[in-house]
One Martini backbone bead per residue (centre of mass of N, CA, C, O) as a GRO file, in nm:
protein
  251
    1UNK     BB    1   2.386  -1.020   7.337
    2UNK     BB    2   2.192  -1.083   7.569
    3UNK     BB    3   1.854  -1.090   7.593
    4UNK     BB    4   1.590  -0.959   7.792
    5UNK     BB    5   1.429  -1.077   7.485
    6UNK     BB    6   1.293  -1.140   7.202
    7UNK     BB    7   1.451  -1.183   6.889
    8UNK     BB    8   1.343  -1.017   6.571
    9UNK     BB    9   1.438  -1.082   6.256
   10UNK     BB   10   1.415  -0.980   5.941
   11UNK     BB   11   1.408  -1.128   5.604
   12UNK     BB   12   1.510  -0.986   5.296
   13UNK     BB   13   1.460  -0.887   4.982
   14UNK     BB   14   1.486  -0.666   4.675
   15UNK     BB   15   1.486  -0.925   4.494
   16UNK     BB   16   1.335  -1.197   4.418
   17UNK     BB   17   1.404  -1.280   4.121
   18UNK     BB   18   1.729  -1.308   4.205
   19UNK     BB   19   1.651  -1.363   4.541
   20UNK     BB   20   1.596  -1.574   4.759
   21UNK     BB   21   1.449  -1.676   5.091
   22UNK     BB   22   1.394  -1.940   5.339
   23UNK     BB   23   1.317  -1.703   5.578
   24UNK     BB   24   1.112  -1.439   5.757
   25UNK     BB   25   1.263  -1.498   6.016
   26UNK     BB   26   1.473  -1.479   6.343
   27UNK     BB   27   1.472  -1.614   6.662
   28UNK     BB   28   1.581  -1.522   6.993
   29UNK     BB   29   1.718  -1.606   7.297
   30UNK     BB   30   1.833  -1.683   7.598
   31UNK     BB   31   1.941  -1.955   7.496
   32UNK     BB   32   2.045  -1.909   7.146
   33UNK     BB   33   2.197  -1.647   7.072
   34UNK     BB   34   2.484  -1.800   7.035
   35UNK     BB   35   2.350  -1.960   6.745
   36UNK     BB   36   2.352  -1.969   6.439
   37UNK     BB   37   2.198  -1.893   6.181
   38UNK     BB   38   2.060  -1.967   5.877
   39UNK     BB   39   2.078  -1.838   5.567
   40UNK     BB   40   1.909  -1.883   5.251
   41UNK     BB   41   2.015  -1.810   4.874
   42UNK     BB   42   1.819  -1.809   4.585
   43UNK     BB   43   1.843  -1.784   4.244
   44UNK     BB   44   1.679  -1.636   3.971
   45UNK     BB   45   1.569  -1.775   3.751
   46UNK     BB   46   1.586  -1.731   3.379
   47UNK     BB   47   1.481  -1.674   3.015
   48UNK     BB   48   1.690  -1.456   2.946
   49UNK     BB   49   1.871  -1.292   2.770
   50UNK     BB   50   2.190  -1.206   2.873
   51UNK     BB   51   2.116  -1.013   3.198
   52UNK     BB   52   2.316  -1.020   3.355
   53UNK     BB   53   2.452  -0.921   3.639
   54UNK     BB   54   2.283  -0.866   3.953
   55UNK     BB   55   2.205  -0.629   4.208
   56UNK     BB   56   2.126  -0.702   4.562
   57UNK     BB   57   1.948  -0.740   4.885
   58UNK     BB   58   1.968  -0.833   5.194
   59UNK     BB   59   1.764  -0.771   5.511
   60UNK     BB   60   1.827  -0.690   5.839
   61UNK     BB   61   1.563  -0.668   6.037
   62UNK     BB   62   1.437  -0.527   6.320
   63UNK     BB   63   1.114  -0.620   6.501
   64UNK     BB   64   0.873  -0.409   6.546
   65UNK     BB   65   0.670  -0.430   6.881
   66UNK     BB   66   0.410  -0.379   7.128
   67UNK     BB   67   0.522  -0.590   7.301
   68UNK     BB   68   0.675  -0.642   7.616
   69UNK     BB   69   0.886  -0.883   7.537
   70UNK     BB   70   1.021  -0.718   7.365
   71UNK     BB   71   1.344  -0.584   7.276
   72UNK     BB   72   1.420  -0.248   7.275
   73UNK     BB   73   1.713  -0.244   7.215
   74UNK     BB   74   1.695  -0.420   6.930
   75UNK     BB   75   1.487  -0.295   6.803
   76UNK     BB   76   1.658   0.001   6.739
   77UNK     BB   77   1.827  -0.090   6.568
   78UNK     BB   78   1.985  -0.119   6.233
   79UNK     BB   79   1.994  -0.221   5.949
   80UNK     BB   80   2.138  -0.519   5.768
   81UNK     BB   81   2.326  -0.554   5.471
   82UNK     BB   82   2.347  -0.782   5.178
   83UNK     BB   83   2.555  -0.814   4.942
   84UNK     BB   84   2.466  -0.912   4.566
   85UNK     BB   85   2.471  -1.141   4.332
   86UNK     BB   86   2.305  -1.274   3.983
   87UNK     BB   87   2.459  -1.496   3.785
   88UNK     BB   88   2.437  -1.565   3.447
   89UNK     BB   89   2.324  -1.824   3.244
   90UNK     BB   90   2.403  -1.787   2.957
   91UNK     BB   91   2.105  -1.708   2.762
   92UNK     BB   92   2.110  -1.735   2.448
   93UNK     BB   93   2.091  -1.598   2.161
   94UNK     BB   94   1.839  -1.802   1.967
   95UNK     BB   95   1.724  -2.001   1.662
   96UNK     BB   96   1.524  -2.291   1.640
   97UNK     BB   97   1.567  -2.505   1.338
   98UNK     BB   98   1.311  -2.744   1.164
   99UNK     BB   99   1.305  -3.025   0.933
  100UNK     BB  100   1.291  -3.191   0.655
  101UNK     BB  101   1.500  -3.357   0.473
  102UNK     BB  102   1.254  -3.380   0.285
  103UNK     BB  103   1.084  -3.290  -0.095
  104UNK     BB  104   0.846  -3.340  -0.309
  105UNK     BB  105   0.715  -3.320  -0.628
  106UNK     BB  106   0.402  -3.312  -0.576
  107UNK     BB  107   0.402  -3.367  -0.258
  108UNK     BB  108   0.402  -3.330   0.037
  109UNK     BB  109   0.409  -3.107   0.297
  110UNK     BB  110   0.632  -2.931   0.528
  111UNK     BB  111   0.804  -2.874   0.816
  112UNK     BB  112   0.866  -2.556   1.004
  113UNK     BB  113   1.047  -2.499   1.295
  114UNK     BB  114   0.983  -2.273   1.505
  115UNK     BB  115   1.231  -2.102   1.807
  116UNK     BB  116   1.344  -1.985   2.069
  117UNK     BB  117   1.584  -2.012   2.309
  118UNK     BB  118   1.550  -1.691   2.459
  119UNK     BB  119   1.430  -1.453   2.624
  120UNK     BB  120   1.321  -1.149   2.561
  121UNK     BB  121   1.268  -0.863   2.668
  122UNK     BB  122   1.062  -0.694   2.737
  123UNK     BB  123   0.903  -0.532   2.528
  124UNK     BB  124   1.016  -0.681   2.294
  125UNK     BB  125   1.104  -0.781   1.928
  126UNK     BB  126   1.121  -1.077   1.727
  127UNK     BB  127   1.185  -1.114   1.394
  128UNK     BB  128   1.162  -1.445   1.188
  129UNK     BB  129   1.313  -1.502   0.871
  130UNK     BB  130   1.240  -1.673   0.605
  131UNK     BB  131   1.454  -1.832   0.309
  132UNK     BB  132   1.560  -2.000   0.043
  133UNK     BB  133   1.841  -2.037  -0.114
  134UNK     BB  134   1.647  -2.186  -0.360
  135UNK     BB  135   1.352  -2.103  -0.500
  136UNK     BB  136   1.310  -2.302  -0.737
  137UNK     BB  137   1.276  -2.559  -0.527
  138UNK     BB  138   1.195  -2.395  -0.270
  139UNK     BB  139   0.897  -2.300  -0.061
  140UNK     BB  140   0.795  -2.060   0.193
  141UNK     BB  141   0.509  -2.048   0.453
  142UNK     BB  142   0.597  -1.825   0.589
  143UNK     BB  143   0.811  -1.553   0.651
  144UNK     BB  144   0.717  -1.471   0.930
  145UNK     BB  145   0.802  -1.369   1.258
  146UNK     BB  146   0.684  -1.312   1.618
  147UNK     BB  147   0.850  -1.246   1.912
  148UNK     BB  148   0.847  -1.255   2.277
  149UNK     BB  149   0.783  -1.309   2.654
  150UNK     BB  150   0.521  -1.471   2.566
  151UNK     BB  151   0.616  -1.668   2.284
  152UNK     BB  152   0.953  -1.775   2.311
  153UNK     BB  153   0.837  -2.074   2.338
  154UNK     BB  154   0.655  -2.132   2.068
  155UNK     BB  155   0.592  -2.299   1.807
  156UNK     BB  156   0.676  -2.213   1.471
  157UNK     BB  157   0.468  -2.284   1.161
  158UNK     BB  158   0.600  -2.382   0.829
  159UNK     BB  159   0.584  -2.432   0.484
  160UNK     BB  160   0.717  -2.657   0.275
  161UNK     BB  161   0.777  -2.668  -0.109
  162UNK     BB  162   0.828  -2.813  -0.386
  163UNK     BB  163   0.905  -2.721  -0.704
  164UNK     BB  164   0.701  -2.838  -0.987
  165UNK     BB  165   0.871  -2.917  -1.210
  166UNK     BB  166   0.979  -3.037  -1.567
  167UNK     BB  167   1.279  -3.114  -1.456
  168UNK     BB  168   1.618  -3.345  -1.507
  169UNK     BB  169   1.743  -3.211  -1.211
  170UNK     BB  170   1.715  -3.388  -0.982
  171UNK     BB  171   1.834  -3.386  -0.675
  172UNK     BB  172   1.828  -3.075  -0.463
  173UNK     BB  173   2.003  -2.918  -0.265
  174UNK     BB  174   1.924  -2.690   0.032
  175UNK     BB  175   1.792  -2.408   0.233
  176UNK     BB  176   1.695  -2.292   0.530
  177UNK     BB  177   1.671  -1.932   0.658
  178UNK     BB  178   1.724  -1.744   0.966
  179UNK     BB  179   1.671  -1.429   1.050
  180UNK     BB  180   1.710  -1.197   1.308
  181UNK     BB  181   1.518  -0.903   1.471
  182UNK     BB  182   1.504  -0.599   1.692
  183UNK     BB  183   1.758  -0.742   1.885
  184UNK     BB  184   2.054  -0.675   1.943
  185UNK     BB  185   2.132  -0.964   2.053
  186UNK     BB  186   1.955  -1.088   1.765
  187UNK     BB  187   2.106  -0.970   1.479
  188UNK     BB  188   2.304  -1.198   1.438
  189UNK     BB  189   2.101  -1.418   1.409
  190UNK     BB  190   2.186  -1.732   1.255
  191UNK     BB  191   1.968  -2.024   1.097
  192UNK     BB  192   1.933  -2.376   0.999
  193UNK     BB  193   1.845  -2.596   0.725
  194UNK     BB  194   1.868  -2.922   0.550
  195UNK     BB  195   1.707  -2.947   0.224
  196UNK     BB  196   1.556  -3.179  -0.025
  197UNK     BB  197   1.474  -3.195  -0.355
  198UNK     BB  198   1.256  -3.432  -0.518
  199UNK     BB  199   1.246  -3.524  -0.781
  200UNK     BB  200   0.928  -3.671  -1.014
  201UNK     BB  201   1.078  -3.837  -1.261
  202UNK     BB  202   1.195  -3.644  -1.499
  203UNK     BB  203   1.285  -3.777  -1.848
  204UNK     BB  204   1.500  -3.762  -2.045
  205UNK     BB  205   1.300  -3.761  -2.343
  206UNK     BB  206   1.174  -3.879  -2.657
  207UNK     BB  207   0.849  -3.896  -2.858
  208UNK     BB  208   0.735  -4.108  -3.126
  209UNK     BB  209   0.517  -4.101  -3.324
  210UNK     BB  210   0.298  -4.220  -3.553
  211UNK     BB  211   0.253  -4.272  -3.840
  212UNK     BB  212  -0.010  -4.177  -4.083
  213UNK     BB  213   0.122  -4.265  -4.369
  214UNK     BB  214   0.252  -4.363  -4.636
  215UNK     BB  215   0.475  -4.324  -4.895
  216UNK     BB  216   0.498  -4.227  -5.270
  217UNK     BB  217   0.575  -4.216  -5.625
  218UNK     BB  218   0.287  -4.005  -5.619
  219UNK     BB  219   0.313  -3.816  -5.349
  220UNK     BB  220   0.279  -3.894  -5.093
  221UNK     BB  221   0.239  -3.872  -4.760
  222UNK     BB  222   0.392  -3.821  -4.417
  223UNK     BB  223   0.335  -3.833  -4.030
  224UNK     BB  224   0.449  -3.685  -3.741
  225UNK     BB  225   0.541  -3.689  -3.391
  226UNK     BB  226   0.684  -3.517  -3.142
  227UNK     BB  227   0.843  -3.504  -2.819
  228UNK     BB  228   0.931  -3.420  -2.499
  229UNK     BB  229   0.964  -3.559  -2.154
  230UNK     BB  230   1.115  -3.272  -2.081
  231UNK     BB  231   1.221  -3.034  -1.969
  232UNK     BB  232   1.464  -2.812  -2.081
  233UNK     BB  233   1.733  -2.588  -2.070
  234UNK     BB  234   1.783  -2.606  -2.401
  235UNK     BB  235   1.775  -2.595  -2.701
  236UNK     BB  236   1.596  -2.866  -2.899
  237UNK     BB  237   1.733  -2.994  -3.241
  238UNK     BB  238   1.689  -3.096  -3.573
  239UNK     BB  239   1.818  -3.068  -3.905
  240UNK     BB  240   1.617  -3.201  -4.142
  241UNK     BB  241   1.841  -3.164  -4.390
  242UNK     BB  242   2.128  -3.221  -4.244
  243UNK     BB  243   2.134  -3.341  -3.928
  244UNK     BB  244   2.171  -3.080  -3.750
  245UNK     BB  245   2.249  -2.951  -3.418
  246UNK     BB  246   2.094  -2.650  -3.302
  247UNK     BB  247   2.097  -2.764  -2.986
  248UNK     BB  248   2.171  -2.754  -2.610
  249UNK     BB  249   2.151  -3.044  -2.385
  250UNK     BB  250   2.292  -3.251  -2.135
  251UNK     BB  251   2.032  -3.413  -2.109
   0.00000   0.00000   0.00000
């Protein structure tokens, strides 16, 4: 009904993280009173990992005045809420790991990238283990990294190196894998990245040195030397009185 005097109705959120509204508060006059007044309300953003649905309120109530021109009638009325819900983006618990496509023997090492996708609860720890699946070709350090609700944006990095080994084992594909844990929500997260361990040239070869001197047939000896080029996987040898392979290496 028309008021008066003019109406101040104020306009409040119960959780403003949830929604929040783009007025606080409403002005009706003895002129404007039948006209529909809009508040909106905007749901509030968060990187919460899976928070599901909140329910929150906004509260209309009339603003009590000591000015003349207030209207006691309206004045006087009972606050009225608005129930609401803020529906969660589905901010998935992930872990996102990258890293380099190869590392070689011997040469530069490697970064990994460790971040969350999306921030744990406050005050959890989410802590993500590295580990090579293949740890004879690659190696990573640190091995473990810890994140929380403060620091789950920030990329944290490990260095990947490849073993350099002395054997003809060329280059050799294998995983780096992340796993969390410490958070309900992430302890099923598994995530990887796959690197190249690349050989750095050990080849399969053997080599035979230089005679010392001739024999004769006053009974003189001569001597040589062997060694192989690069380390065996199983032994290698041929028995020199019969010329039979006593050892086996398929490289």
């Amino acid at each position: 009904s028309e008021p008066f005097a003019d109406v101040v109705l104020n306009i409040s959120s119960s959780d403003v993280t949830e929604g929040a509204v783009n007025v606080s508060a409403l002005t009706f006059t003895a002129a404007d009173w039948r006209v529909p007044q809009t508040v909106t309300v905007t749901g509030g953003q968060d990187d919460f990992v899976d928070d599901d649905t909140v329910q929150y309120l906004v509260q209309v109530s009339p603003q009590v005045s000591p000015r003349n021109e207030q209207d006691t009638v309206y004045a006087s009325l009972p606050s009225q809420d608005v129930q609401l819900a803020c529906e969660d983006d589905a901010d998935a618990a992930g872990v996102v790991v990258s890293g380099p496509a190869n590392v070689t023997e011997g040469g530069a090492s490697g970064d990994i990238l460790v971040v969350l996708a999306s921030s744990p609860e406050a005050g959890t720890l989410v802590e993500v283990d590295l580990h090579a699946v293949d740890e004879s070709e690659v190696m990573v350090e640190p091995r473990r990294f810890v994140f929380d609700a403060t620091n789950w944006s920030v990329i944290q990095v490990a260095t990947i190196d490849a073993q350099n080994d002395a054997f003809d084992d060329g280059d050799v594909g294998t995983r780096v894998v992340a796993s969390a844990s410490g958070d309900s929500k992430y302890d099923v997260v598994v995530s990887e990245v796959a690197v190249t361990a690349v050989d750095d040239d050990d080849e399969s070869h053997f080599i035979v040195g230089p005679i010392s001197q001739n024999t004769s047939e006053a009974g003189a000896t001569g001597a040589f030397t062997v060694v192989l080029g690069s380390e065996p996987f199983a032994v290698v040898g041929r028995d020199g009185g019969r010329g039979q392979r006593v050892g086996t290496d398929v490289h």
